[in-house]
N, C-alpha and C positions, 0 to 999 in steps of 0.2 A: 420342511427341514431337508436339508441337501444329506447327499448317499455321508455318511461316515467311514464303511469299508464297500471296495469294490471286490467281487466276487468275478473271474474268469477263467473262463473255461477253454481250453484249446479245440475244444470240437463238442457239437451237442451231444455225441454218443456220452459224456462224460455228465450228463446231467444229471439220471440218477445216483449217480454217488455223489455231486454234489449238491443233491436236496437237502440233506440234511444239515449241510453248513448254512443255507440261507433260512431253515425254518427256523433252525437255533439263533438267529439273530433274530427272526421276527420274534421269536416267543421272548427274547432278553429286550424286544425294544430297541433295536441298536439300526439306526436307516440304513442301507443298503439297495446297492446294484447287483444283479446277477444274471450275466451275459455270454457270449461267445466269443472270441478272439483270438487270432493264435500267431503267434511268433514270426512263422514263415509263409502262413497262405496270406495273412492279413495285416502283417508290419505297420503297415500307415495306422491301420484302425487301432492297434494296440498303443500307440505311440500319442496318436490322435483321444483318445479316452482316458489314458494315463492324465495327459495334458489339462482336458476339460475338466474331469473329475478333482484335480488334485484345485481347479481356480475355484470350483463350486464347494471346496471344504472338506473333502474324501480324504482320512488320517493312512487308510490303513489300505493294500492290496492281499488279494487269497490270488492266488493263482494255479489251477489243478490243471497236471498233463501228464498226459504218457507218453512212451515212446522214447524219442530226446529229451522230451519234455524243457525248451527253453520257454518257455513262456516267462515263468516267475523271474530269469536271469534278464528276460529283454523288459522287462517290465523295471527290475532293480538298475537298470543301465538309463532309463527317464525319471528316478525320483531318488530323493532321497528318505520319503516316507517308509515305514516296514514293509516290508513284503514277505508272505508267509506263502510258502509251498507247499503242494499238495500233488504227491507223484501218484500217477496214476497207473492201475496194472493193465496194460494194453498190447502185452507182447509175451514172446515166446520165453524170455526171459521172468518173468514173475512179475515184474515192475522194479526190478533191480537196476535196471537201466534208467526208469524214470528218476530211483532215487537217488544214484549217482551223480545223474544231470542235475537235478535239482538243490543237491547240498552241496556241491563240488565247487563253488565260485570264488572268483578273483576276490581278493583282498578289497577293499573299500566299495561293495559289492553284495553285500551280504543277503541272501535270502532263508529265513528262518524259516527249518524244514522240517513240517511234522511227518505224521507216518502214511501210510499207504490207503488208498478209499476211502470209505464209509470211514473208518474211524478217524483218519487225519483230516477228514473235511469239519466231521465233529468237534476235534481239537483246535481246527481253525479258527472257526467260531470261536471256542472255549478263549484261546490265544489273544483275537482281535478284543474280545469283549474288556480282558484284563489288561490289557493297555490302554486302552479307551478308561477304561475305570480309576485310572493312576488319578485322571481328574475330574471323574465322574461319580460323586456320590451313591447316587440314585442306583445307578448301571453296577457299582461295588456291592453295594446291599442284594440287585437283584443275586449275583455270583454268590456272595453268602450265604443266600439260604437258596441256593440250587445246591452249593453243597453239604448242607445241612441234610437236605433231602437224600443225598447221597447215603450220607453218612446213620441217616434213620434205616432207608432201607436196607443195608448189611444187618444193623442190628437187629431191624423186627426179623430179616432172614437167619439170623444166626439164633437169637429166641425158638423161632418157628420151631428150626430145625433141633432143638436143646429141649424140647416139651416145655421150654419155660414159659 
C-alpha cells in the first residue's frame, strides 16, 4: 500500500522531534513516508516528492521546520492536499519565528498549524489520522479507543489519587 501521509523534515537535526509523529502513525496503521527535504537547500527534491507522492496516493503532508521554517508554505504552493505544520524550536527566538512562518500564509494557501516539537509532531499525527478517518472506518475506531484510553487513564489517576 502506498504512503498515505508524507512526513518532512527541513534538516535531520529535526528527527528526533519528529519520531514521534511517525511512531504514532505506525502504531495507528496509517502508511507513511518520513524523510528530509527543505525549502531552500533542496527546492527540486521538495517539489519532486510532493509530485511523486501525491501520483502514488499520499492524502495528507506534516511538514516540521525551524528557523524560517518555509517548508510547510513551499510544500502548500505544489498541492492542494492538507498540509500540516510543525514549527520547530531551532533559534534564539523560542521557535516563535518558526510559528509565525509557518501559520502566517497567503489566502488560498493554507497550512494547518499545530504547536511546537514533540508535542505538535504528536498532534500531527493525532490531525492526519482524523482526516484520513472522515473515510476510514477502521482508522475511526482505532482514534476512539486511543481515546478512551486517554480518558481511562485520568480516571484511574484521579481514583488513585482520591483513595478510591
Amino acid at each position: 500500500m502506498s504512503a498515505k501521509v508524507a512526513i518532512f523534515m527541513g534538516s535531520i537535526s529535526d528527527k528526533d522531534t519528529m519520531q514521534p509523529c511517525s511512531d504514532l502513525l505506525t502504531k495507528l496503521g496509517v502508511p507513511h513516508v518520513f524523510t528530509v527535504s527543505s525549502a531552500h537547500r533542496t527546492p527540486e527534491r521538495t517539489a519532486n516528492l510532493v509530485k511523486e507522492l501525491e501520483e502514488n496516493g499520499c492524502e495528507i503532508f506534516i511538514c516540521a521546520a525551524g528557523l524560517a521554517a518555509h517548508l510547510a508554505g513551499a510544500v502548500a504552493a505544489k498541492t492542494i492536499k492538507p498540509v500540516i505544520g510543525v514549527p520547530i524550536c531551532g533559534s534564539p527566538l523560542g521557535g516563535m519565528d518558526a510559528l509565525l512562518a509557518t501559520v502566517q500564509m497567503p489566502p488560498g494557501f493554507p497550512v494547518g498549524t499545530v504547536a511546537l516539537d514533540k508535542v505538535g509532531a504528536r498532534n500531527a499525527a493525532w490531525l492526519a489520522a482524523q482526516i484520513l478517518a472522515l473515510h476510514d472506518a477502521e482508522l475511526a475506531g482505532k482514534i476512539r479507543e486511543a481515546r478512551q484510553g486517554f480518558i481511562d487513564s485520568v480516571e484511574q489517576a484521579a481514583a488513585e489519587l482520591e483513595g478510591r
